[in-house]
C-alpha positions in Angstrom: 41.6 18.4 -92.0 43.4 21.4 -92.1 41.7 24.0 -88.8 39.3 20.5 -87.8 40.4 19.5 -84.1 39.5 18.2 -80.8 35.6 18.8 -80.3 34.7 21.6 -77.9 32.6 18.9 -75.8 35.9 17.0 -75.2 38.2 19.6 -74.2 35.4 21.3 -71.6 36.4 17.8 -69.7 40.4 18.3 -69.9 41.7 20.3 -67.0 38.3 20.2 -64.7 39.1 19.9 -60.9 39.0 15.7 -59.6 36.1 17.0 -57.9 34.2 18.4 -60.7 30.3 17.5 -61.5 30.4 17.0 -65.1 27.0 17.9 -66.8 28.9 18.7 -70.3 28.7 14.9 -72.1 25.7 14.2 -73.7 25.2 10.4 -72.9 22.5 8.9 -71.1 23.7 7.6 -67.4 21.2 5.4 -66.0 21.2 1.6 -66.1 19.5 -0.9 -68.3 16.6 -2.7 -67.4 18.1 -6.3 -66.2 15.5 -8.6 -67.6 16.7 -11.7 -69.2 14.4 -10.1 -72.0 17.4 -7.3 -73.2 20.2 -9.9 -73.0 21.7 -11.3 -76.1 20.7 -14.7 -76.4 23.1 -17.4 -74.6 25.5 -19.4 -77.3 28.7 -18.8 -79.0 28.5 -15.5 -81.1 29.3 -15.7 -84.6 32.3 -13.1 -84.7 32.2 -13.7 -89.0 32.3 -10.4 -90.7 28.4 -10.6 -91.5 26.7 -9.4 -94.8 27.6 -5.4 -95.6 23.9 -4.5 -94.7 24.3 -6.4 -91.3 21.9 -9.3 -89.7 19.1 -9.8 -91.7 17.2 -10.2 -88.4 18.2 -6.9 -87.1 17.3 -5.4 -89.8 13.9 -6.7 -89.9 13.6 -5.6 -86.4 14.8 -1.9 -87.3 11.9 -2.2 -89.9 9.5 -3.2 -87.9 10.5 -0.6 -85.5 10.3 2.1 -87.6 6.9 1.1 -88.9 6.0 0.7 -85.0 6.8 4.2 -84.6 4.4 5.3 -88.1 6.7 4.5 -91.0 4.5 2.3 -92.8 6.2 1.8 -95.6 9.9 1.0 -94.5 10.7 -2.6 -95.4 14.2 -4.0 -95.0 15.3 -2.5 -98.0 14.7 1.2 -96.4 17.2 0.4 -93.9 20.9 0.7 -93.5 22.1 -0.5 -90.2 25.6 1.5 -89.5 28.0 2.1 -86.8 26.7 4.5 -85.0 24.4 7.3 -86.2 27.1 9.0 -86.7 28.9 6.9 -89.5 25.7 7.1 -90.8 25.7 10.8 -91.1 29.2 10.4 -92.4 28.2 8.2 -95.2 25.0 10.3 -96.0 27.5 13.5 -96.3 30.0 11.8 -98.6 27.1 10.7 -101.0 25.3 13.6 -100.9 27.6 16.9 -100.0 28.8 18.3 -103.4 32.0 20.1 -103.4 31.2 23.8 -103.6 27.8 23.5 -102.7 25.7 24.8 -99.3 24.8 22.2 -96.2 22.3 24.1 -94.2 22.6 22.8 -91.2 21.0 24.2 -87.4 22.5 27.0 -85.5 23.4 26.2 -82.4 23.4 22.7 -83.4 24.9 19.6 -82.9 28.7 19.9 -83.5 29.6 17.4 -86.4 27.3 18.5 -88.7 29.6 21.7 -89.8 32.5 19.1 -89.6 31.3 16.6 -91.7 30.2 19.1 -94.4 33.7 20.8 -94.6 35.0 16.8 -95.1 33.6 17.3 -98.0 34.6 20.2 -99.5 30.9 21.7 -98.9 30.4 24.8 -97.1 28.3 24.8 -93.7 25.5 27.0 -93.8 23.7 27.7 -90.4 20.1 28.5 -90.2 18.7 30.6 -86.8 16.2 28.1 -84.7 12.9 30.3 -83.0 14.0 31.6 -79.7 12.8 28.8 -77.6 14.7 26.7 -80.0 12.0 24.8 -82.1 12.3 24.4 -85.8 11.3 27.6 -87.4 10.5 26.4 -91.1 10.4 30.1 -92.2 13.5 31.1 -91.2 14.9 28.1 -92.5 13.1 28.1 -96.1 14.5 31.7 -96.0 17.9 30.6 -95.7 17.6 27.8 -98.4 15.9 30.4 -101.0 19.8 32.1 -100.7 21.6 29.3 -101.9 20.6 27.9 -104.9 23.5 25.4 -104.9 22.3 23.6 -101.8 22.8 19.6 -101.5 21.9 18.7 -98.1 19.4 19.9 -94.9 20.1 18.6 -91.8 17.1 18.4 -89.3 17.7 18.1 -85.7 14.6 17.0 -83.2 14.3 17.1 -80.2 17.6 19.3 -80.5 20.9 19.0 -79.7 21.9 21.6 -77.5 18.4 23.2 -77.6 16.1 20.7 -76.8 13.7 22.1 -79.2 11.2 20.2 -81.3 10.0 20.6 -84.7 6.2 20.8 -85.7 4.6 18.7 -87.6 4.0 21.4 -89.9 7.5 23.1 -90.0 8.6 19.5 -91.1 5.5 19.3 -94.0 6.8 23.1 -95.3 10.7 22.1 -95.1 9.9 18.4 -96.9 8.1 20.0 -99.2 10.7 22.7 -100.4 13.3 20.5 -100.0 11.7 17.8 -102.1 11.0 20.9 -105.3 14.6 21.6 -104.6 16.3 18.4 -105.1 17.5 18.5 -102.2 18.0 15.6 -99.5 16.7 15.9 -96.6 18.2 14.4 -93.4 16.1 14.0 -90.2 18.5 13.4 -87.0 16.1 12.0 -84.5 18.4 9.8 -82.3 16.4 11.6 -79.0 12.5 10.8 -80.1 12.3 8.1 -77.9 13.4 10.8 -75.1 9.9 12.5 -73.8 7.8 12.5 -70.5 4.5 14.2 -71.7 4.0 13.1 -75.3 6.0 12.0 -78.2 7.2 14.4 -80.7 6.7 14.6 -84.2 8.4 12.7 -86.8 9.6 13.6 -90.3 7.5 9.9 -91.2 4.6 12.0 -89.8 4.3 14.0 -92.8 6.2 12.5 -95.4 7.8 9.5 -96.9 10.7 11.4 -98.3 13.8 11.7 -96.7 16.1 10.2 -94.7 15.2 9.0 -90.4 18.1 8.8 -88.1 17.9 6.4 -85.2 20.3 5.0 -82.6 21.0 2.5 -79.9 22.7 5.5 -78.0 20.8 7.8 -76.4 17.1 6.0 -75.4 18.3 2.7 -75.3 21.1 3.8 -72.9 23.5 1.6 -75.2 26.4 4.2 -76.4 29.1 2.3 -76.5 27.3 -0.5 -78.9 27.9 1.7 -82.1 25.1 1.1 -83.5 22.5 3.2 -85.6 20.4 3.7 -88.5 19.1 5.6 -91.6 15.5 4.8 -93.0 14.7 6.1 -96.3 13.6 5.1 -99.7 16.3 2.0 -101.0 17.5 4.3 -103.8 18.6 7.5 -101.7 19.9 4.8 -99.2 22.2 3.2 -102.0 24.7 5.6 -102.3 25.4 5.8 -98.4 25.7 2.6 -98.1 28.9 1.9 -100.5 30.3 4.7 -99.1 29.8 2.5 -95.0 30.7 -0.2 -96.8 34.1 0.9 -97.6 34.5 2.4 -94.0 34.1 -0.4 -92.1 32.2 -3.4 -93.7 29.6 -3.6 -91.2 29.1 -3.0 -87.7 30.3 -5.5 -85.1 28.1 -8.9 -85.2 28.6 -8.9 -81.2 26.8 -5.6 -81.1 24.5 -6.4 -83.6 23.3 -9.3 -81.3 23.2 -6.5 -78.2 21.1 -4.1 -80.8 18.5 -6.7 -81.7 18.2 -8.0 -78.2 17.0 -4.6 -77.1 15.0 -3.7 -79.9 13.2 -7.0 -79.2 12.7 -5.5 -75.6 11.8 -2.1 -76.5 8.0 -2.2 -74.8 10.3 -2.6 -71.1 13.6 -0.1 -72.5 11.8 2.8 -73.7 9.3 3.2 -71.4 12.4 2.7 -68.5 14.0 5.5 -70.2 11.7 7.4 -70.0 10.7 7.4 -66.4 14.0 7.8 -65.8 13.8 11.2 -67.7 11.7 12.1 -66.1 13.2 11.5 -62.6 15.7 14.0 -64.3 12.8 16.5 -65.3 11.4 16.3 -61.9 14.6 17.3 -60.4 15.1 20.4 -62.3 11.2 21.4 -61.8 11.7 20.7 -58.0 15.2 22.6 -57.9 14.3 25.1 -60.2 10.5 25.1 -60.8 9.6 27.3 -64.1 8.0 30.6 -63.4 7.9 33.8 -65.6 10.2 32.5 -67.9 12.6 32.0 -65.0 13.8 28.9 -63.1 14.4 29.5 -59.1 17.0 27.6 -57.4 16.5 28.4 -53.7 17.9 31.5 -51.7 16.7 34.3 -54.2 19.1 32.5 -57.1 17.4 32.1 -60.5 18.5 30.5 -63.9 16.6 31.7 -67.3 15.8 28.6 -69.2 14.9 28.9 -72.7 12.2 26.3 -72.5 10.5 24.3 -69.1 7.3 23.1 -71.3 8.4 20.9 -72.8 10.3 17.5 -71.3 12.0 15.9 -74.4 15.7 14.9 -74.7 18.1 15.7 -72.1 19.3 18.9 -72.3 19.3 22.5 -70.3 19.9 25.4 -72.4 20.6 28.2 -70.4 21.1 31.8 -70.3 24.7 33.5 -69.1 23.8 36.1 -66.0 22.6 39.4 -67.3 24.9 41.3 -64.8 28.6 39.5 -65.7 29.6 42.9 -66.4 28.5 46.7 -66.8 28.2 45.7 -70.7 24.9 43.6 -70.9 25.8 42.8 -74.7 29.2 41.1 -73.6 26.5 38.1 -73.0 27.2 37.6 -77.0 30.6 37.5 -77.6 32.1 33.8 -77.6 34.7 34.6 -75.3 32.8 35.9 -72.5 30.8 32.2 -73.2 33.8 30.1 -72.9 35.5 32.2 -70.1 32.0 32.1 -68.6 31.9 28.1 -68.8 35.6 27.3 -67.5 35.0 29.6 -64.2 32.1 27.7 -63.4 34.0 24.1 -63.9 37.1 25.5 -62.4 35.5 28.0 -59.4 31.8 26.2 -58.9 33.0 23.0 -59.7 30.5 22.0 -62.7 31.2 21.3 -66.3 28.7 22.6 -68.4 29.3 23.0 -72.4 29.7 26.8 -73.8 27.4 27.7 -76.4 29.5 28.8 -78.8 30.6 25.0 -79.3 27.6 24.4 -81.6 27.5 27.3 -83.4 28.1 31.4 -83.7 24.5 31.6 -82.5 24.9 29.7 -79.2 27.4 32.3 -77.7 25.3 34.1 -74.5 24.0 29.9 -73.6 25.2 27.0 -71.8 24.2 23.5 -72.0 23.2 21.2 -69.5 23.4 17.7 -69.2 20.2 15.6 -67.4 21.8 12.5 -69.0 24.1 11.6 -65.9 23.0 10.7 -62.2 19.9 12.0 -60.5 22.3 12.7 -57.4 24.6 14.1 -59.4 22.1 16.3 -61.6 21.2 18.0 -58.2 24.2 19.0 -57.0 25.3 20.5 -60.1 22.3 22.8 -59.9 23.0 23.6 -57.0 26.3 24.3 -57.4 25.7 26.7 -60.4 22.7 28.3 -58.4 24.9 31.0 -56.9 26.1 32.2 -60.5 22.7 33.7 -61.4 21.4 36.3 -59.4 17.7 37.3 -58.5 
């Protein structure tokens, strides 16, 4: 544990002003749907400890959801229901990530990946992501043909902090190389559910290799349930799942009951997510609508957004002003970032996330949060409007 400590995410919220509009966490922030249809059913729970692979019955309902979603061939034996999509990224690491050996891993990208590798005596290995932060296979399959001793590739779609997505054929080349290599391959795709225009592609789009992420957090607006998921064939799966055994048994039967309650809604969840996404989306187009690779916020303010295309996941990722200083390169250097992010929490009054916090590659950025309230959301644009100049 030795240099590991408080995540960057966290200690962007320590210190803001009481009046601060924080647009830093990375939960969603709207209400459930309240239909009697994503309640757990009425009766006394059963609080035993449950079978090590959870309820049978949610993880038929995982399945089925999975194959819903294209995975035809994932039975209940391709599942393994854990707490959280992050234990099961923790369990997938300590299976998988040899001691000594390279976990490639996105750059900027979601913070406990380089974390969880180091746990395990692995070395993080960060691969660049195409400037409007998509997948870029090449450079990626560039970065694997370096390191021959590789055990793990960590996918990330639609992106955290990017909000990038991955082709369907980037995610063909990368299966493919990764399958000649040995080498597992880890799909993170806890925001899929998380578009306005048109789903993205899957990993199960092109291959049944691999391992699927999935979650109750983030599209199901159910964070605090702990719940996820890993699809994959039964015998990469068995591994992980000693490993989650020994963690924590099994994940709580009372969220369990929540988890398979709003899987069984999902035709009324998802699609309530997703229209409110896209009030989110709509807000940022009609505060800052996209032009020239620019977003304008009123008054002759703009802020340069890497990407206004696409509406997937809930994430801004956005440029530092070209003019902080008479040194344009000073954009790159991580401690103009950070300084850059606590002036606007402490002086505009907005937490935002520096860069820097997922990776050398993210210094010069800032992400955005759309996950919180539509009210909110505004204001905070507005706020850090005045911080770019036209």
């Amino acid at each position: 544990m030795a240099g590991q400590g408080l995540s960057p995410i966290r200690r962007m919220a320590l210190g803001a002003p009481p009046d601060a509009i924080n647009l830093g966490l990375g939960e969603p922030g709207w209400p459930l749907p309240t239909g009697q249809a994503v309640r757990p059913d009425e009766g006394p729970a059963d609080l035993s400890y449950g079978p090590n692979t959870s309820d049978p019955a949610l993880v038929a309902a995982i399945a089925g959801y999975a194959q819903a979603r294209g995975s035809d061939t994932v039975g209940p034996d391709g599942v393994m229901v854990t707490a959280g999509s992050q234990a099961a990224l923790f369990a997938l690491f300590q299976a998988y990530a040899e001691p000594g050996s390279a976990v490639l891993v996105p750059d900027p990208g979601f913070v406990a990946y380089p974390t969880l590798a180091r746990l395990c005596g692995a070395t993080p290995v960060g691969y660049p992501l195409r400037p409007d932060g998509d997948l870029d296979a090449e450079a990626l399959l560039a970065v694997l043909g370096e390191h021959g001793h590789t055990s793990l590739v960590v996918l990330n779609h639609p992106a955290n902090p990017t909000g990038g997505l991955a082709s369907a054929d980037a995610l063909q080349r990368v299966a493919e190389a990764c399958a000649e290599r040995d080498v597992l391959l880890v799909s993170d795709e806890v925001y899929a559910e998380l578009w306005v225009d048109e789903p993205p592609a899957s990993l199960r789009d092109v291959t049944d290799t691999g391992v699927v992420l999935g979650s109750m957090s983030k599209a199901f607006g159910a964070p605090g349930l702990r719940i996820g998921w890993a699809t994959g064939e039964p015998e990469v799966l068995a591994p992980a799942r000693l490993v989650h055994n020994a963690m924590t048994t099994a994940p709580s039967r009372l969220s369990q009951r929540a988890a398979l309650a709003l899987l069984g809604a999902a035709g009324e969840v998802l699609p309530a997510a997703r229209e409110q996404l896209r009030l989110r989306w709509d807000a940022v187009e009609r505060l800052a609508p996209g032009g020239n690779g620019h977003s304008f916020l009123g008054d002759g303010h703009h802020i340069p957004m890497s990407r206004t295309a696409t509406r997937a996941g809930f994430y801004l990722w956005l440029a530092l002003p070209h003019d902080l200083d008479d040194d344009s390169t000073s954009r790159d250097d991580p401690a103009v970032t950070e300084a850059f992010a606590l002036r606007l929490r402490d002086e505009a009054g907005v937490t935002t996330i520096p860069g820097t916090a997922f990776g050398p590659r993210g210094a010069g950025f800032l992400r955005v949060s759309l996950g919180g309230p539509v009210d909110a959301l505004e204001e905070g644009l507005r706020r850090l409007a005045p911080w770019w100049k036209a």
